[in-house]
C-alpha positions as CSV (number, residue, x, y, z in Angstrom):
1,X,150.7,90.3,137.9
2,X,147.6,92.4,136.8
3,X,147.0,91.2,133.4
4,X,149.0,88.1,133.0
5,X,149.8,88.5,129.4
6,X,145.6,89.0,129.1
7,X,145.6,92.9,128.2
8,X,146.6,92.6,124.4
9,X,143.9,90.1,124.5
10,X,140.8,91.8,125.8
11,X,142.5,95.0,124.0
12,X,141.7,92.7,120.6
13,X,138.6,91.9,121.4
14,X,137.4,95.1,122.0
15,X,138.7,96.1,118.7
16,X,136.4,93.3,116.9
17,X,133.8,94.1,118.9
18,X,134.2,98.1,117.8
19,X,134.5,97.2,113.8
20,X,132.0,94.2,114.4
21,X,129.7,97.3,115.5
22,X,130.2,99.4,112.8
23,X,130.0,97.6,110.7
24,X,126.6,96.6,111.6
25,X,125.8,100.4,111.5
26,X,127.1,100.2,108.2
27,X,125.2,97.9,106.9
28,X,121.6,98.9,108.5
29,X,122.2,102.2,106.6
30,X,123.1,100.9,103.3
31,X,119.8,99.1,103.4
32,X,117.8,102.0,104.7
33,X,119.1,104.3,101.9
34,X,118.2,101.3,99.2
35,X,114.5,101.3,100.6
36,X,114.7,105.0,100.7
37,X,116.1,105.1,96.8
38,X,114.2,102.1,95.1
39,X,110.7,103.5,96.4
40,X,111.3,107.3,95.4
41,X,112.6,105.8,92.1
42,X,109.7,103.5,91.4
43,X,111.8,100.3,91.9
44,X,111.4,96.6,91.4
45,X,111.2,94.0,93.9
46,X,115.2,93.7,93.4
47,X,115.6,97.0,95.1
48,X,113.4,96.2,98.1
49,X,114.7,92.4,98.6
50,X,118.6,94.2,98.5
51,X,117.7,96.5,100.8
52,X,115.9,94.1,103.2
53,X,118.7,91.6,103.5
54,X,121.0,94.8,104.3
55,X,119.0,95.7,106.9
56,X,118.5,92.0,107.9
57,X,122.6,91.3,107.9
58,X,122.2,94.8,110.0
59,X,120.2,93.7,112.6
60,X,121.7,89.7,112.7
61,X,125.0,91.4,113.4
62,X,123.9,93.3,116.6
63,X,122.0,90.3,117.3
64,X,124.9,87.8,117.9
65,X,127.2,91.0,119.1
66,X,124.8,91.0,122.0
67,X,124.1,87.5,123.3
68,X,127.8,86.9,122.8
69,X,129.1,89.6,125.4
């Protein structure tokens, strides 16, 4: 018995890992672009604190997706 009732499994996790991922990359963009925008616009400090906890929620999430593998 190859899998053992195991393939779904690791089929899943791979999944979550996947969105877990691109959503990451989601999110490190957003905040770029909000950098980008707020200091071609003039911006408040609203702007640059938005678009650094993006990129921090970014980075945290590839963070914990590597040390967990």
């Amino acid at each position: 018995m190859p899998c053992a009732g195991r393939c779904r499994e690791e089929g899943r996790v791979k999944l979550y890992r996947g969105a877990t991922f691109l959503f990451a990359l989601t999110f490190l963009g957003i905040g770029v672009a909000l950098l980008i925008v707020t200091a071609v616009e003039g911006g408040s400090a609203f702007g640059y604190v938005i678009g650094l906890l993006f990129l921090a929620l970014g980075i945290g999430r590839l963070y914990l997706l590597r040390t967990r593998a």
